[in-house]
LUMVEX-74138 format. One record per residue (C-alpha): z, y, x; residue in three letters. Coordinates in pm, 1 decimal. Example, Ala and Ser with C-alpha at 12.3 -4.5 7.8 and 13.67 -1.06 7.14 Angstrom:
2
        w        v        u resn
    780.0   -450.0   1230.0  ALA
    714.0   -106.0   1367.0  SER
END
This chain:
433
        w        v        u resn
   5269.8   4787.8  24054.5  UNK
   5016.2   4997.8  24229.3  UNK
   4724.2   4814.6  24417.6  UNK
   4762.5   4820.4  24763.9  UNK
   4386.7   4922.8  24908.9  UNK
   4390.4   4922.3  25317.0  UNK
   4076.6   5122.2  25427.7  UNK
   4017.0   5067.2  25847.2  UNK
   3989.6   5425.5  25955.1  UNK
   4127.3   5629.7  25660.8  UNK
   4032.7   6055.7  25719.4  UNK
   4196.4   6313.8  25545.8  UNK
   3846.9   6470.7  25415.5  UNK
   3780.3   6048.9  25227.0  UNK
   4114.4   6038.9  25122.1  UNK
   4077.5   6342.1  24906.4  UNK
   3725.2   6171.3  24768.3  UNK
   3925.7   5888.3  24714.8  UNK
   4162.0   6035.7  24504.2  UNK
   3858.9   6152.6  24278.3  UNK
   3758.2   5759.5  24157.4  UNK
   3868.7   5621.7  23829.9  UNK
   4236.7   5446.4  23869.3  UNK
   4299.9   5616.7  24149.5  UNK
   4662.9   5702.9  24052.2  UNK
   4744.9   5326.9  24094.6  UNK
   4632.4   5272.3  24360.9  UNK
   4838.5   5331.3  24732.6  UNK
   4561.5   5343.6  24993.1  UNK
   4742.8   5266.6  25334.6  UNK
   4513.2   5396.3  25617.0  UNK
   4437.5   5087.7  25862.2  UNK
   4395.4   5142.9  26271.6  UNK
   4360.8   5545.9  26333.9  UNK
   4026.0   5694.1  26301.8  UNK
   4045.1   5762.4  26680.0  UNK
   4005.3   5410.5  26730.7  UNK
   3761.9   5279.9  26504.3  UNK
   3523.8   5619.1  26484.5  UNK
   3573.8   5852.4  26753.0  UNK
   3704.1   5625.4  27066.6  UNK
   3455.2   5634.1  27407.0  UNK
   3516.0   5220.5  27391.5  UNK
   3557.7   4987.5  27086.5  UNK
   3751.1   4679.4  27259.2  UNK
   3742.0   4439.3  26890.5  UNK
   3970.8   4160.8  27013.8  UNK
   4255.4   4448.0  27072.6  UNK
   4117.2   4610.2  26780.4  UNK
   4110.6   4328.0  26508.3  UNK
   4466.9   4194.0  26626.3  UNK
   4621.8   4520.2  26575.5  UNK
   4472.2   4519.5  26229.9  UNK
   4593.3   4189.0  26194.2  UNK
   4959.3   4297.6  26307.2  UNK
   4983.4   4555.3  26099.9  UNK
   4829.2   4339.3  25750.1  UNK
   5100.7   4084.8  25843.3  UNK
   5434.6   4335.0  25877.2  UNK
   5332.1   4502.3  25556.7  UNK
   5612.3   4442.8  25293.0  UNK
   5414.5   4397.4  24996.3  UNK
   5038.4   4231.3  24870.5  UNK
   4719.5   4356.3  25015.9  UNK
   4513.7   4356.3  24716.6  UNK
   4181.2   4484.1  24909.2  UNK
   4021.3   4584.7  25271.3  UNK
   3769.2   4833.5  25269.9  UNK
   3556.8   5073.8  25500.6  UNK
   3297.5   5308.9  25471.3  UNK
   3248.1   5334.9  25861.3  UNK
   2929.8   5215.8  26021.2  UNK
   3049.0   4975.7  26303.6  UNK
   3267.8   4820.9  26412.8  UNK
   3433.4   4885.8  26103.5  UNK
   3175.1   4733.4  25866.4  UNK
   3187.5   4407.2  26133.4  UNK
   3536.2   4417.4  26119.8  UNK
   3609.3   4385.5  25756.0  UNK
   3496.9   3999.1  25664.1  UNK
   3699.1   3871.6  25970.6  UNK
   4026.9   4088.7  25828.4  UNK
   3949.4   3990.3  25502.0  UNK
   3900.5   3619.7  25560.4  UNK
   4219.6   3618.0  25754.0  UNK
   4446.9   3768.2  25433.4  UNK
   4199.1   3561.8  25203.3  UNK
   4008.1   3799.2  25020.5  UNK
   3703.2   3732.2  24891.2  UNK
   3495.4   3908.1  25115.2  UNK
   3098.1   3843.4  25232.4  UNK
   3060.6   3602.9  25490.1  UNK
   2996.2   3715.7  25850.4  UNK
   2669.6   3564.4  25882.8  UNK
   2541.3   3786.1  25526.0  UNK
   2676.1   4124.3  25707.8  UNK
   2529.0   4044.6  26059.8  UNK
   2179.3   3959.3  25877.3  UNK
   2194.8   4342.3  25743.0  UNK
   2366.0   4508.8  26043.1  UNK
   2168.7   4321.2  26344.4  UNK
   1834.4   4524.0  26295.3  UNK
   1606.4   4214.8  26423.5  UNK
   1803.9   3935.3  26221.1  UNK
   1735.3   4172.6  25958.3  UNK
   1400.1   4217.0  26017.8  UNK
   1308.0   3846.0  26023.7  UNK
   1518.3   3776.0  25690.5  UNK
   1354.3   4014.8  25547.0  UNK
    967.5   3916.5  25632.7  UNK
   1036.3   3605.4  25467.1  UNK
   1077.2   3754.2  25075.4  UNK
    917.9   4094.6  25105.5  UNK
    684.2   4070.1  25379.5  UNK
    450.3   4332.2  25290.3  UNK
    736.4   4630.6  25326.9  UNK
    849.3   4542.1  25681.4  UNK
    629.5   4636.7  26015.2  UNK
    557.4   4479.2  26276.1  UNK
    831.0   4379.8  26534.6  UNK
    950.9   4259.3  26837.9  UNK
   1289.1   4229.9  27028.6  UNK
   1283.0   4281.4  27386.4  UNK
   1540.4   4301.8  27696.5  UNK
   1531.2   4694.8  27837.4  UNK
   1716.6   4545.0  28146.7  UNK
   1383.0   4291.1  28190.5  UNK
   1163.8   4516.3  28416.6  UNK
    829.8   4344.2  28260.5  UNK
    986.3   4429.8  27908.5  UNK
    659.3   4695.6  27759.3  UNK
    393.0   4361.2  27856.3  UNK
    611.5   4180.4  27601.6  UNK
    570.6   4450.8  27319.1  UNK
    272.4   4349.8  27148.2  UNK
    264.5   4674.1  26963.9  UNK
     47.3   4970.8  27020.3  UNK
    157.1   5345.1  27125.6  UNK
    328.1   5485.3  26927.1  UNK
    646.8   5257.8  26798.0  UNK
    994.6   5325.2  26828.0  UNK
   1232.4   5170.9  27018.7  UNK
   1648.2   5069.3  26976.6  UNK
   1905.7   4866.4  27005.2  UNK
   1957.9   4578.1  26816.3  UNK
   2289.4   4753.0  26702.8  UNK
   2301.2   5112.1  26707.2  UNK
   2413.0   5424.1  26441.2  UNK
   2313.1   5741.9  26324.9  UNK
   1951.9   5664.8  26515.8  UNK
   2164.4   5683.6  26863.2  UNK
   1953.5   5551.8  27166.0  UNK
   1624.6   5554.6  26932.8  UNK
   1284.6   5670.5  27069.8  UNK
    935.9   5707.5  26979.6  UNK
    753.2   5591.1  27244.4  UNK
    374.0   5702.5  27274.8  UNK
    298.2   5615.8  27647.3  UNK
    448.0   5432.8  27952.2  UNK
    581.2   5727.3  28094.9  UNK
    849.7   5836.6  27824.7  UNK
    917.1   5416.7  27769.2  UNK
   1019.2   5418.3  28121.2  UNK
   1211.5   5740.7  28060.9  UNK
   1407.3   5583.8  27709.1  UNK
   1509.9   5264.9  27877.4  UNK
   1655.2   5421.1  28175.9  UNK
   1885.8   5618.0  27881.7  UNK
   1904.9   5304.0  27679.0  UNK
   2014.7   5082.5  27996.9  UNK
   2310.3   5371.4  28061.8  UNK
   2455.2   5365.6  27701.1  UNK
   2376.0   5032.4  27527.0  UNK
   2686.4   4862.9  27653.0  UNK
   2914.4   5096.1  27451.3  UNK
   2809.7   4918.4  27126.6  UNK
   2668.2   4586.5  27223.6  UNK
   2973.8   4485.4  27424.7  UNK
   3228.1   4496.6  27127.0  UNK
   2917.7   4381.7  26870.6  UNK
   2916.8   4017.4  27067.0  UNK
   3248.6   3964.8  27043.1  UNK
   3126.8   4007.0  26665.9  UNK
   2831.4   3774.1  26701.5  UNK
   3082.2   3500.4  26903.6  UNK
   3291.8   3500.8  26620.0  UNK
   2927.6   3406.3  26364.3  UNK
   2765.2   3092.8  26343.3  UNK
   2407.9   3226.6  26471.6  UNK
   2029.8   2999.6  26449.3  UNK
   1939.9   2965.2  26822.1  UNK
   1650.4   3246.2  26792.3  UNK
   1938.9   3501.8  26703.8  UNK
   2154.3   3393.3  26986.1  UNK
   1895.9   3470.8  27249.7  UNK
   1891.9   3860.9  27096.6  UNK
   2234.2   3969.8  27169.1  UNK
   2356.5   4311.2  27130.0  UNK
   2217.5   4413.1  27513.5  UNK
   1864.6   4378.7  27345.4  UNK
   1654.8   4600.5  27136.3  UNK
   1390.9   4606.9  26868.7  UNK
   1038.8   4793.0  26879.7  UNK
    886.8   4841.8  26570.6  UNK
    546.1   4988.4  26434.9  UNK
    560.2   5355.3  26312.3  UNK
    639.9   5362.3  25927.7  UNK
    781.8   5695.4  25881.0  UNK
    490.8   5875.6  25742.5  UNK
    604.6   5995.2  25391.0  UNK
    911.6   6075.5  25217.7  UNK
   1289.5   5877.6  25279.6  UNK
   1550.0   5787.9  25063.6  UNK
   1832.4   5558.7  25070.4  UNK
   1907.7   5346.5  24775.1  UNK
   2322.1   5276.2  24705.3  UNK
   2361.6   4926.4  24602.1  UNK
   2669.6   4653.0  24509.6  UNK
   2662.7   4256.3  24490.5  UNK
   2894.5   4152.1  24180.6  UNK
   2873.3   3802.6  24079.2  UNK
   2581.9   3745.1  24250.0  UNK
   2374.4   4000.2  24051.0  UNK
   2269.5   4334.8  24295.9  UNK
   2281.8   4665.7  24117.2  UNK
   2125.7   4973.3  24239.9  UNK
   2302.1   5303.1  24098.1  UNK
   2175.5   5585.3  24282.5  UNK
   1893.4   5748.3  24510.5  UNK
   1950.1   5969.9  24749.2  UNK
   1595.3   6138.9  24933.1  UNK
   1673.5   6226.2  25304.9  UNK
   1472.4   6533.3  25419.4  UNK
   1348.3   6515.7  25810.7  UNK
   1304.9   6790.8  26073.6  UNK
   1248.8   6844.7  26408.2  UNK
   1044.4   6671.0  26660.7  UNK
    881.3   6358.0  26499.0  UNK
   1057.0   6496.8  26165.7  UNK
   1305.4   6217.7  26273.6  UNK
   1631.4   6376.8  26276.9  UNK
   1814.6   6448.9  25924.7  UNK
   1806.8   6780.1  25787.3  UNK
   1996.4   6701.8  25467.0  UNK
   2055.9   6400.5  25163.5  UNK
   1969.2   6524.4  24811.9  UNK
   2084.8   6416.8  24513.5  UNK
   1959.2   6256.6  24298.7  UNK
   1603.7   6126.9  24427.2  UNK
   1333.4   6333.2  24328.6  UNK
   1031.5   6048.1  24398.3  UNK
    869.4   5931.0  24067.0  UNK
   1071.0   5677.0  23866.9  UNK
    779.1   5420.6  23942.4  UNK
    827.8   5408.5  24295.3  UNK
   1248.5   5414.4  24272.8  UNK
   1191.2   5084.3  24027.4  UNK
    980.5   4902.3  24331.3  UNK
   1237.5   5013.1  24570.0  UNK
   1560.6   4882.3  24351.9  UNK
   1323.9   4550.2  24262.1  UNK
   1226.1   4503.1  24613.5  UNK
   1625.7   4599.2  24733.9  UNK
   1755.5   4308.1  24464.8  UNK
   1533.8   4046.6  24575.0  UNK
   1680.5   4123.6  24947.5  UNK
   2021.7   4077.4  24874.3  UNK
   1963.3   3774.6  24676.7  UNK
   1806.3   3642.4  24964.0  UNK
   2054.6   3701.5  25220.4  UNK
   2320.1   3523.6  25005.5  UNK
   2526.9   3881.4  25002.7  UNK
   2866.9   3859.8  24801.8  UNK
   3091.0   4098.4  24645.5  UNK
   3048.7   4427.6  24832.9  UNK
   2832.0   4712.9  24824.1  UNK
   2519.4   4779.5  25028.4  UNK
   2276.5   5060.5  25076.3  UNK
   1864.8   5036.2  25221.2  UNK
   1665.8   5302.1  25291.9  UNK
   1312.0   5298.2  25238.2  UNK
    987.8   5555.8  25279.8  UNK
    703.7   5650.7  25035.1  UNK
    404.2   5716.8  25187.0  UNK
    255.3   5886.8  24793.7  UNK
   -127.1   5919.5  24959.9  UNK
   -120.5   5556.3  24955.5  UNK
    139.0   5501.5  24704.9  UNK
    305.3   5220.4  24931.1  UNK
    656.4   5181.1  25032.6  UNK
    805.8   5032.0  25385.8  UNK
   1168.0   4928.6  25442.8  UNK
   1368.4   5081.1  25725.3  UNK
   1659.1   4910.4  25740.1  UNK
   1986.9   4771.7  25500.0  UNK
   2346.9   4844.3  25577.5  UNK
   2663.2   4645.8  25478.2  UNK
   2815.0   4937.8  25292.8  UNK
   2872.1   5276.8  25103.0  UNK
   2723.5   5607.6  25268.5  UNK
   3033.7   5792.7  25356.6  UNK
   2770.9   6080.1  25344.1  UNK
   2673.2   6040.7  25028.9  UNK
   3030.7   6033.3  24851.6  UNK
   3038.4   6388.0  24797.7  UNK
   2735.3   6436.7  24634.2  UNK
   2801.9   6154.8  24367.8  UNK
   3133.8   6356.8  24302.1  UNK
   2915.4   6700.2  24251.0  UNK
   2680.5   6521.5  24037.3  UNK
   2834.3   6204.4  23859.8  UNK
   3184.1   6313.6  23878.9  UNK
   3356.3   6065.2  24129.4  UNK
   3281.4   5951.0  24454.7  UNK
   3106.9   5615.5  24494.6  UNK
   3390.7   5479.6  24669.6  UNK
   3486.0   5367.8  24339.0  UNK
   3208.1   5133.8  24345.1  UNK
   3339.0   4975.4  24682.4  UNK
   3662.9   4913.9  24555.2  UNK
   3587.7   4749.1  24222.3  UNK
   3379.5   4532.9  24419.9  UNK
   3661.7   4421.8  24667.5  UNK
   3890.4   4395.8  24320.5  UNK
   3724.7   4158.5  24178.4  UNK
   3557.1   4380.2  23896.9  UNK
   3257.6   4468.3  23794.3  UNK
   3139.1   4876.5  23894.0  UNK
   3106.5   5094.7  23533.9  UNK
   2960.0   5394.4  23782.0  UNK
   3006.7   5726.5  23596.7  UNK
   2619.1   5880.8  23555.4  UNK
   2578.0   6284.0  23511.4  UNK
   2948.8   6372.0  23428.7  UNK
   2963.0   6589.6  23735.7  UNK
   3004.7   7004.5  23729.9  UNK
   2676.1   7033.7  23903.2  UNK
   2306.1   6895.9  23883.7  UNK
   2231.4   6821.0  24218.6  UNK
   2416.4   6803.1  24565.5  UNK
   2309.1   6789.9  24908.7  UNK
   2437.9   6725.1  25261.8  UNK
   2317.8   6957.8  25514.0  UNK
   2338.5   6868.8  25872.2  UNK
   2348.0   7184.9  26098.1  UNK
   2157.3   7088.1  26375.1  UNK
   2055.4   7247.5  26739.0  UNK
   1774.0   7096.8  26914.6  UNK
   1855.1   7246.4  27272.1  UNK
   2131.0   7174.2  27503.5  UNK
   2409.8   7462.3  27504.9  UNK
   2757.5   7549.9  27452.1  UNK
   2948.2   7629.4  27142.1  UNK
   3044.3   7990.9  27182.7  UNK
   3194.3   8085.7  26841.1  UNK
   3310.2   7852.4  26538.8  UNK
   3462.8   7951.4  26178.4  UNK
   3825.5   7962.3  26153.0  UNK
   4009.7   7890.1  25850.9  UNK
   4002.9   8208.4  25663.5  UNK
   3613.3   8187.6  25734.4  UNK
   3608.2   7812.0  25546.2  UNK
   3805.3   7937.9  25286.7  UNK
   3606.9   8230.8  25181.5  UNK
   3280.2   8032.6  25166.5  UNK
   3442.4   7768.1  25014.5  UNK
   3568.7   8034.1  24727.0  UNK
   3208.5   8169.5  24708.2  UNK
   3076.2   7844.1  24650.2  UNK
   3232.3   7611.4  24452.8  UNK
   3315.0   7272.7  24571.3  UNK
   3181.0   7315.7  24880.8  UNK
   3291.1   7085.1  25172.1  UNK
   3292.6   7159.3  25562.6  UNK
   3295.5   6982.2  25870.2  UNK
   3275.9   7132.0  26168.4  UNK
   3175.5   6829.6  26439.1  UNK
   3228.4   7101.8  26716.2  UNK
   3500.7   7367.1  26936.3  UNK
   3450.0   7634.2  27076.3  UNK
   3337.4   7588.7  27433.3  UNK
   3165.7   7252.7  27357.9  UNK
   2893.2   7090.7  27564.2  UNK
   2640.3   6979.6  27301.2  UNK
   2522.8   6714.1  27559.0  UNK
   2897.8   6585.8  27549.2  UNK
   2790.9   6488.1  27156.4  UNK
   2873.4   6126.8  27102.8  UNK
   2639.4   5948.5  26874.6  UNK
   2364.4   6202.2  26850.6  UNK
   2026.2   6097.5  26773.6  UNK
   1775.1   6094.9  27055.7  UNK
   1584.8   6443.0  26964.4  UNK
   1934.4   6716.9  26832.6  UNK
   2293.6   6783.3  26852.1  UNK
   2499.7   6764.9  26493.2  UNK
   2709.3   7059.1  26495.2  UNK
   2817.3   7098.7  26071.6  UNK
   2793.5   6910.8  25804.3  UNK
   2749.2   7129.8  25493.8  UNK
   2833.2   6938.1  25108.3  UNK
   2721.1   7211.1  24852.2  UNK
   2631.1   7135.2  24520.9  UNK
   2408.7   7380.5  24233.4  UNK
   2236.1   7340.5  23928.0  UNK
   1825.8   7376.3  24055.0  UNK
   1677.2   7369.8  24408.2  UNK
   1592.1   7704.2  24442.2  UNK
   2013.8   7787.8  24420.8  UNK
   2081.5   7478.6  24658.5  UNK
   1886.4   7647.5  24935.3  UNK
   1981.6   7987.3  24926.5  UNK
   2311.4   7907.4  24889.5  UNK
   2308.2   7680.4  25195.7  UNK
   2155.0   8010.8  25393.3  UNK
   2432.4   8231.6  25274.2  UNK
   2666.6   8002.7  25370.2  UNK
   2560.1   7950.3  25720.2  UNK
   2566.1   8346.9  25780.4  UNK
   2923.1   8366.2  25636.9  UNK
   2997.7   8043.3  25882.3  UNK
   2886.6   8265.3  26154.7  UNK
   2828.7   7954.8  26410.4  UNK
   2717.0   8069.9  26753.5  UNK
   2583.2   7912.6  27088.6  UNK
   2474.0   8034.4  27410.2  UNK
   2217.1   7854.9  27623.0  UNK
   2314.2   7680.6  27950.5  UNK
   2183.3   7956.0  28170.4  UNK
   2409.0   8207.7  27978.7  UNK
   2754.9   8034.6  27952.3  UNK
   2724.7   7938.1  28305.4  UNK
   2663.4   8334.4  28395.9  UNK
END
């Protein structure tokens, strides 16, 4: 009998990443709610949400053997509640909230590795006194308590452009903080947690000096594991918006051995069970010290091609051994190339979309370079101010997956491809004319 694995949100472009991990032919992965809902919806109402999940677990014929998701929220949030309720073993709510609320997080993690996390404070943008209760100096940044893909973040180096962030922040928080208290009503929460609800927001020293990388992690029988690095290369203004992932990690082995010590004493701490985590961290290597940014409750979707290109199967696999029961034998090197990255086509100016590649243009850069992956996160004619989930500095337009065998390939490659892409824009002034 196969193994029926539900994953909340299922896309065509995962499934076929899916289909790459180890066992995969017996398994029958049954997509759960539409990704409309869960990913791409204006509004995430979770009681509706979570009891059509619920619905649809209960009127299928046969076991549910595993829930997963590699969706940031409220699909992470949403997977010990559906789990609990079919009774899987599953981490508890209270282990995921402590990664995925950034100043629970912050505070659980001062108490075991203290010297990697900056100074913070959590504040109410709605509270009109709110900067005399930062006791941080210019610059910090600034976001929500819950937030994704650095949405409503912002370095802040004077009054003027806090003022200007919170009047953004104070428009748009309510999209994610409404459905992530229903979350935190549903959590048994200390009293100094309660008070910080999902209306509130964080401000943190500036730690971002030096290089990034996110470290992929599982909990299995109360041991964490850390299997790969990936380094995330900035650009832009405040080099804070993601130019690509690499893999693997180029930073010395010393420093990935801190980070993977200081990311299994973490987990231990938080009493994390069964599932897989990642935690990105920076390198500052002219003071040879390292800083933790932040830990999420899952996989990188983003990062499941480049294991394929490099190890040979997506780390999916790695999620669902974990939510199995068994313990992750992650494949190392058996990939066709030597390193992968994700490039993330970016535009750092409002405009509109004024030519994207059709499918014969996809195809022929996708027979040029092997494995390649594309998704296009625009139409013609689009608004890039109409964006959803954008950080607070560029507009997302492509993500690029290309793999090679040395760096110096990787990045010309990447440059051909764009010019046989042929993406265009036209500036406000000109698509208005």
């Amino acid at each position: 009998m196969p193994k029926n694995i539900f994953v909340i949100a299922l896309d065509d472009l995962n499934l076929g990443l899916l289909r790459t991990v180890r066992g995969a032919d017996e398994y029958n992965f049954v997509g759960l709610l539409d990704y409309d809902e869960v990913v791409g919806a204006e509004r995430f109402p979770m009681g509706e949400l979570l009891a059509k999940a619920e619905r649809q677990l209960d009127a299928f014929p046969s076991r549910v053997d595993a829930i997963v998701a590699y969706w940031d929220f409220p699909a992470i949030c949403m997977l010990p509640l559906l789990r609990r309720r079919v009774g899987l073993p599953s981490p508890s709510l209270e282990s995921v909230l402590k990664c995925e609320h950034k100043y629970w997080s912050r505070l659980e993690q001062r108490k075991v590795v203290p010297e990697l996390v900056p100074r913070f404070c959590a504040f109410d943008p709605f509270d009109g006194e709110a900067l005399t209760k930062i006791d941080l100096e210019f610059p910090f940044w600034i976001k929500p308590v819950k937030s994704h893909s650095s949405h409503l973040g912002f370095k802040i180096h004077n009054v003027r452009e806090f003022r200007r962030s919170i009047r953004t922040i104070r428009a748009n928080i309510g999209r994610l903080a409404e459905p992530f208290n229903y979350v935190l009503g549903r959590a048994t929460l200390p009293p100094e947690i309660a008070a910080v609800d999902g209306h509130h927001c964080i401000a943190e020293e500036i730690i971002s000096a030096g290089q990034q990388c996110t470290l992929e992690g599982y909990v299995f029988a109360g041991e964490p594991e850390v299997y790969g690095i990936v380094d995330s290369v900035r650009e832009g203004k405040h080099r804070s918006s993601f130019a690509r992932y690499q893999y693997p990690s180029r930073l010395p082995r010393r420093v990935q051995e801190r980070m993977s010590a200081a990311a299994r004493c973490i987990m231990k701490h938080l009493d994390y069970a069964d599932a897989p985590f990642n935690m990105e961290f920076y390198w500052n290597a002219r003071t040879d010290t390292i800083a933790l940014l932040e830990i999420n409750a899952r996989i990188s979707k983003s990062h499941c091609p480049l294991f394929w290109m490099v190890d040979g199967r997506s780390h999916q696999e790695v999620m669902i051994d974990v939510a199995l029961g068994r313990r992750p034998a992650f494949p190392r090197r058996q990939g066709e190339h030597r390193l992968a990255a994700k490039f993330m086509l970016r535009r750092y100016e409002d405009g509109v979309v004024t030519r994207v590649p059709d499918d014969d243009d996809i195809r022929r850069v996708r027979a040029r370079f092997r494995d390649t992956l594309v998704r296009l996160m625009v139409a013609r004619d689009t608004r890039l101010a109409h964006l959803s989930f954008q950080d607070s500095y560029s507009f997302e337009v492509a993500e690029i997956f290309m793999g090679a065998d040395s760096q110096q390939q990787l990045l010309a490659d990447y440059r051909r491809c764009l010019e046989m892409l042929d993406l265009r824009f036209a500036p406000l002034s000109t698509a208005a004319a």
